[in-house]
C-alpha positions in Angstrom: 0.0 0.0 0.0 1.3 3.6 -1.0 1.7 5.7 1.4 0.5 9.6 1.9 2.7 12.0 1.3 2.3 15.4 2.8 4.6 18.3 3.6 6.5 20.0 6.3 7.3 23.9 5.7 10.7 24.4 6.6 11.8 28.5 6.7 15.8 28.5 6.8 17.4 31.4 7.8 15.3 32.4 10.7 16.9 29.7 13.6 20.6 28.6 12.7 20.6 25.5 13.8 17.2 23.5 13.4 15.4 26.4 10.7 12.1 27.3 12.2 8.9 25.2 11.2 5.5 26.5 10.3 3.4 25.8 13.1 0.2 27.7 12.7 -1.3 30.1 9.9 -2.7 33.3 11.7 -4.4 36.5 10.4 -1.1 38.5 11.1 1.0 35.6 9.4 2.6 32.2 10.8 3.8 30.9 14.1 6.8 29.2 13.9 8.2 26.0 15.9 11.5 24.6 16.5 10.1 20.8 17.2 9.1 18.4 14.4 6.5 16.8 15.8 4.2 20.3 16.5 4.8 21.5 12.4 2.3 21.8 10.4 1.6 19.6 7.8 -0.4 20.1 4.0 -0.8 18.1 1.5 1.2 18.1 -2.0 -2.1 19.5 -3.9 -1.9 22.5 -1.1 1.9 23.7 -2.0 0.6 25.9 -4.5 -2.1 27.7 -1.9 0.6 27.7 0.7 3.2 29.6 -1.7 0.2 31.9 -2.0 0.1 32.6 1.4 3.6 32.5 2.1 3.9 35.6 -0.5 1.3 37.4 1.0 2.3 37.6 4.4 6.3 38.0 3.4 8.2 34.9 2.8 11.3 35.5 0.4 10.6 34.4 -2.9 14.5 32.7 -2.4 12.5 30.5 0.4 9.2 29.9 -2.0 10.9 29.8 -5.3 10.9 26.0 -6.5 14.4 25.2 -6.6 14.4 25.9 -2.6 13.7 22.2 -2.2 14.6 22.3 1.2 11.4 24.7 2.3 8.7 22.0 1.6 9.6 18.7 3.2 7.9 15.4 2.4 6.3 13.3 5.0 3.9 10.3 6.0 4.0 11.5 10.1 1.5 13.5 10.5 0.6 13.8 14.5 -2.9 14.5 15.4 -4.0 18.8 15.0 -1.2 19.3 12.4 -2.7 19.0 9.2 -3.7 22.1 7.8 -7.1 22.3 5.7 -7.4 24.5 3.3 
């Protein structure tokens, strides 16, 4: 059986040694985690929405551009209350 992939938003630059993690969308913009297991999570059909977003509220187009393969990190772990819906 194949299993889901979704996606871990990885911001480098902002935390030197473990990059911050999305954690939350707000009005304002995002909240950002350190720990793995409390990042939020979307699916691959949602990276396109989330780049929207990302844009809007600031991101660097460096950290959204597609060759920044590092920013969007594929997973099947997805703890319970991290998966965003769009």
């Amino acid at each position: 059986m194949k299993r889901k992939k979704y996606y871990i938003i990885w911001i480098e630059g902002l935390e030197y040694k473990g990059g911050e993690k999305i954690k939350n969308i707000t009005d304002r913009g995002f909240d950002y985690t350190l720990e793995m297991t409390k990042a939020l999570r979307i699916r691959e059909r949602d990276i396109p929405l989330m780049k929207n977003l990302m844009k809007r509220f600031g991101i660097a187009d460096w950290v959204i551009n597609e060759s920044s393969s590092r920013t969007f990190i594929p997973t099947s772990y997805v703890p319970k209350g991290t998966l965003y819906k769009f």
